[in-house]
MIMIVO-753070 format. One record per atom (N, C-alpha, C): residue in three letters; atom name; x, y, z. Coordinates in Angstrom, 3 decimals, decimal comma. Layout:
N
- ALA;CA;X;Y;Z
...
This chain:
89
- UNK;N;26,885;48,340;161,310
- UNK;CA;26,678;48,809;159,955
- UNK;C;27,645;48,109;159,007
- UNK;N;27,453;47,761;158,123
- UNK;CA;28,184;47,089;156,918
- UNK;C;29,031;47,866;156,303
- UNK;N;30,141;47,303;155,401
- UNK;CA;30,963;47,682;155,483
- UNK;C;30,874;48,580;153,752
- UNK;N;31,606;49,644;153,112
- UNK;CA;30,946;49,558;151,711
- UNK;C;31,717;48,737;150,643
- UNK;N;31,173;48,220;149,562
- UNK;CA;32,288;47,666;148,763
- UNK;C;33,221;48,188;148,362
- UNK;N;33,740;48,923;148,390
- UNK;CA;34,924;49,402;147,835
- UNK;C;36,100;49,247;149,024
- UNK;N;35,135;49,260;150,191
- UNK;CA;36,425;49,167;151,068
- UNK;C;36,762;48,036;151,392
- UNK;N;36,247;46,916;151,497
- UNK;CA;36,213;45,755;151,507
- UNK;C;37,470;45,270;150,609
- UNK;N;37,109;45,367;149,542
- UNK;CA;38,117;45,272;148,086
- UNK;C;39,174;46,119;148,165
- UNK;N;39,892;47,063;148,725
- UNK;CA;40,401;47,813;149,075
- UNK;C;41,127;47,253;150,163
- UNK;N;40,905;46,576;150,979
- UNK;CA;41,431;45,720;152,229
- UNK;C;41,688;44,206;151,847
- UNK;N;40,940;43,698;150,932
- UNK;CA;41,137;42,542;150,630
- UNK;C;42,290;42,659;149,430
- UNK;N;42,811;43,577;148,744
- UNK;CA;44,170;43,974;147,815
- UNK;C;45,003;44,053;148,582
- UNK;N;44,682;45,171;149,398
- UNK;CA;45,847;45,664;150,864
- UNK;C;46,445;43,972;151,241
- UNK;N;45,779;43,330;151,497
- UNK;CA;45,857;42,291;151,922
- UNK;C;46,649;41,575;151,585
- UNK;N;46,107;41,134;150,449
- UNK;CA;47,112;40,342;149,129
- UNK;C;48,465;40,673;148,638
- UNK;N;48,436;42,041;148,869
- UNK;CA;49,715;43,040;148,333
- UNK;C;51,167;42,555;149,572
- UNK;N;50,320;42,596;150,782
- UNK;CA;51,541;42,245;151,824
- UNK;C;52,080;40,731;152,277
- UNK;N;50,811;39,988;151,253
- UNK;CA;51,409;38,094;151,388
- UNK;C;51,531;37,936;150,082
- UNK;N;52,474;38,066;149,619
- UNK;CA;52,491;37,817;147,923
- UNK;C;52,654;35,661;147,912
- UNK;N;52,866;34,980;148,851
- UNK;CA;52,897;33,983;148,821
- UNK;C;51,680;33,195;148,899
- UNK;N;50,572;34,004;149,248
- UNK;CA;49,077;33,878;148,765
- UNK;C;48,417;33,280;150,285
- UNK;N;47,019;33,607;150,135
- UNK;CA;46,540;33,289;151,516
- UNK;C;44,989;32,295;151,166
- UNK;N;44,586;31,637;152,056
- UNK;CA;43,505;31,314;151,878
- UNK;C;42,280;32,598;151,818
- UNK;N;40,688;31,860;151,537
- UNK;CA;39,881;33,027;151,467
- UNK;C;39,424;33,433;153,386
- UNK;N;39,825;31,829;153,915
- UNK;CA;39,736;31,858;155,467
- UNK;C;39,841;33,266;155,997
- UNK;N;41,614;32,662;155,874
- UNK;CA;42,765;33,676;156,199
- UNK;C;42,520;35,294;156,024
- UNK;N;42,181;35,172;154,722
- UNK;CA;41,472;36,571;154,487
- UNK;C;40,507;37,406;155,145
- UNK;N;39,611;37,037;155,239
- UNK;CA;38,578;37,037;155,587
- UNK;C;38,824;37,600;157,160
- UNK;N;39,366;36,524;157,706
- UNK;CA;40,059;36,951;158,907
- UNK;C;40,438;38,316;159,444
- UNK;N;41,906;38,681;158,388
- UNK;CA;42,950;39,888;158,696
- UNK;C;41,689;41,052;158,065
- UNK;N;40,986;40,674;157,156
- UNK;CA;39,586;41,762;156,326
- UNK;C;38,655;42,256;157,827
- UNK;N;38,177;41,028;158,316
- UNK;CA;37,238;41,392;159,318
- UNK;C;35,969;41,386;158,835
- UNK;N;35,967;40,344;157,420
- UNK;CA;34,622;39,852;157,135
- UNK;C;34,504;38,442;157,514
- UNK;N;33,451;37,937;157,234
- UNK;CA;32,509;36,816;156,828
- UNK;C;33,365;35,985;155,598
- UNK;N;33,658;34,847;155,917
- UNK;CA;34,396;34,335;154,572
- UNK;C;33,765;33,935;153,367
- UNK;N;32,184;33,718;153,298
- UNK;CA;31,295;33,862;152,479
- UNK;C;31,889;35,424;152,098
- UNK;N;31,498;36,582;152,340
- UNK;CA;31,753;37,690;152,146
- UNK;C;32,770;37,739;150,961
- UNK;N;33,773;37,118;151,983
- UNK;CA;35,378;37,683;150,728
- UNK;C;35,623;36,669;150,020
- UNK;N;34,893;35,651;150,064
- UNK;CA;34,940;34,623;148,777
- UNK;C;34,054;35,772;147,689
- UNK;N;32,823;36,174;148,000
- UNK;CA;32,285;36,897;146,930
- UNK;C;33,127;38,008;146,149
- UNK;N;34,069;39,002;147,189
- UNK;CA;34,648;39,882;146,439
- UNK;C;35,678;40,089;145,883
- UNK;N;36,374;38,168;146,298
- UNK;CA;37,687;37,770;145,580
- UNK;C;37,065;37,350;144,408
- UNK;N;35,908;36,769;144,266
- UNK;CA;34,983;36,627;143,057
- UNK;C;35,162;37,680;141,915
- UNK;N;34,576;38,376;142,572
- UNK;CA;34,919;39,533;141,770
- UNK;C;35,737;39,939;141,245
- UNK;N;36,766;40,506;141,908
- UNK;CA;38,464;40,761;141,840
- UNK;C;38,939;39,722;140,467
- UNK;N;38,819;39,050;140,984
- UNK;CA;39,459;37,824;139,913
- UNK;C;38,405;37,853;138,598
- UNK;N;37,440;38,683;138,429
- UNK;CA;36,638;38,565;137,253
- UNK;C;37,102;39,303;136,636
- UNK;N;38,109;40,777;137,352
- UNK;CA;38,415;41,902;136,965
- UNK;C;39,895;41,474;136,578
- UNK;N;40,286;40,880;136,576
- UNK;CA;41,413;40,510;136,517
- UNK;C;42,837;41,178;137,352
- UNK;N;42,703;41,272;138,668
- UNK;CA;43,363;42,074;139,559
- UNK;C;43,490;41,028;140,650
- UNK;N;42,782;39,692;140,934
- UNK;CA;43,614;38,473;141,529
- UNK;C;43,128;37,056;140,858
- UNK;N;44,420;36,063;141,178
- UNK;CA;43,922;34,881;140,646
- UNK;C;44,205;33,689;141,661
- UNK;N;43,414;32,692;141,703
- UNK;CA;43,119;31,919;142,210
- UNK;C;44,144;30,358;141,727
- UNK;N;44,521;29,775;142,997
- UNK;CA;45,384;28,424;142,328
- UNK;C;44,852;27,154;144,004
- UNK;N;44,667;26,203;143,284
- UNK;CA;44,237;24,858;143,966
- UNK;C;45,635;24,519;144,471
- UNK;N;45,497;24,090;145,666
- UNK;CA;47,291;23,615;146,256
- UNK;C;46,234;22,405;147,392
- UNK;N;46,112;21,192;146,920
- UNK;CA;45,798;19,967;147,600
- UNK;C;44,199;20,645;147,404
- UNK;N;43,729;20,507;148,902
- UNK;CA;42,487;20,788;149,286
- UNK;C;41,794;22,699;149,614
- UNK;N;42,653;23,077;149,683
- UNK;CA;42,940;24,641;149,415
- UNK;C;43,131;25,495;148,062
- UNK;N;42,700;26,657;148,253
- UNK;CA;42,325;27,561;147,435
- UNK;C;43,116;28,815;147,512
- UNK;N;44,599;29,170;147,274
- UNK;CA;45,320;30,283;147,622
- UNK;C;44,854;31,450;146,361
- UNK;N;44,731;32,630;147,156
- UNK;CA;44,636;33,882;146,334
- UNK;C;45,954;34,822;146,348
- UNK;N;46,367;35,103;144,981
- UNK;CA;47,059;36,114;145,160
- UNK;C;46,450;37,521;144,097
- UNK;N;47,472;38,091;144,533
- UNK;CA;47,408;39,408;143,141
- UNK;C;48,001;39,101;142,195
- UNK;N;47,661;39,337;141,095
- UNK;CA;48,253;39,120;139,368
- UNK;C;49,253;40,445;139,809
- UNK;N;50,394;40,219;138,866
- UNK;CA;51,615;40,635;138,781
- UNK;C;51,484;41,861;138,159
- UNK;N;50,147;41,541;136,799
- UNK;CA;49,978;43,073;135,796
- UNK;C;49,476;44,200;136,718
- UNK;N;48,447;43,649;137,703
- UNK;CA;48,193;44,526;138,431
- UNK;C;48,920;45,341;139,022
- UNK;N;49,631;44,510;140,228
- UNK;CA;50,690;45,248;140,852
- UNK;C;51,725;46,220;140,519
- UNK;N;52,173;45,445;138,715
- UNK;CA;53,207;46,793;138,289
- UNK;C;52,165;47,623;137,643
- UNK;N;51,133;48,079;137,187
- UNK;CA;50,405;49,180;137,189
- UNK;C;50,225;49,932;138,403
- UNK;N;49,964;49,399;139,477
- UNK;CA;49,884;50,146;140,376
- UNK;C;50,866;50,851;140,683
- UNK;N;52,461;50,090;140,705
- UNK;CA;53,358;50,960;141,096
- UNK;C;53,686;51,879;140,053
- UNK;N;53,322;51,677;138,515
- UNK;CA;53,536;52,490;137,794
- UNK;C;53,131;53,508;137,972
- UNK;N;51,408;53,434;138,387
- UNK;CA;50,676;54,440;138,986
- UNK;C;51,381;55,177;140,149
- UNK;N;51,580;54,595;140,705
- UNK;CA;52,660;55,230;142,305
- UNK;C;53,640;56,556;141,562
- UNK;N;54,557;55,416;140,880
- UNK;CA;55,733;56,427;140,245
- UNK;C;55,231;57,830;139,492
- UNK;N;54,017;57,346;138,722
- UNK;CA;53,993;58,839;137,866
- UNK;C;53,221;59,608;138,463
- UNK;N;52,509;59,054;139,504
- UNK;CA;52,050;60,354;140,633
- UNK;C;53,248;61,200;141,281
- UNK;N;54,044;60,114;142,141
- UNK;CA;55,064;61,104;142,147
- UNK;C;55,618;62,222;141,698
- UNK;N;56,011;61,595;140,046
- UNK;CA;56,762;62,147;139,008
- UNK;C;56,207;63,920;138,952
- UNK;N;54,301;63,687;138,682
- UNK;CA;53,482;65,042;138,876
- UNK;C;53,529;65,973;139,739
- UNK;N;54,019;65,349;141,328
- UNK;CA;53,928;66,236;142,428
- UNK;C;55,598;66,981;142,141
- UNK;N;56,698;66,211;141,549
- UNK;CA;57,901;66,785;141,916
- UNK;C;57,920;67,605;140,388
- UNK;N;56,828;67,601;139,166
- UNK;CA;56,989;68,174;138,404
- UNK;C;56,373;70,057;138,636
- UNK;N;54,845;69,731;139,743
- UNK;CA;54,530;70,699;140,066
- UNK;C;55,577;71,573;140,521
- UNK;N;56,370;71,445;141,451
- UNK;CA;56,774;71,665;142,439
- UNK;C;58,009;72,805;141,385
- UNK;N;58,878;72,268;140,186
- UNK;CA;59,461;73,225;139,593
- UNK;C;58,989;74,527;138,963
């Protein structure tokens, strides 16, 4: 059974988040457990959304995560936190 998009994209961030030195779509594809057609399409995507970007290094194609992303996310992280320890008083 196939996999759904969200999780895909969800694994392919996961991904990106833990090689910040950037990976091929190969590579990806690989540690994802798709089809590299596959995660070329949903790095496609990603990068339309502006949540990764793409850089030429010789004959290769490295992906990483954009930076805005990442500190939103952790921003996101922090003020979730912030809510649970606000409940909590």
């Amino acid at each position: 059974m196939a996999k759904p998009r969200s999780e895909i994209k969800e694994k392919i961030i996961k991904v990106l988040a833990e090689h910040p030195e950037g990976l091929t779509i190969q590579k990806i594809s690989e540690l994802v457990g798709t089809t590299r057609i596959t995660a070329a399409k949903y790095i496609a995507e990603l990068a339309g959304a502006g949540i990764v970007y793409r850089r030429r290094v010789g004959v290769a194609t490295l992906c990483y995560l954009k930076e805005k992303y990442v500190s939103l996310v952790r921003e996101g992280e922090i003020l979730e936190l912030l809510r649970k320890k606000l409940k909590k008083v």
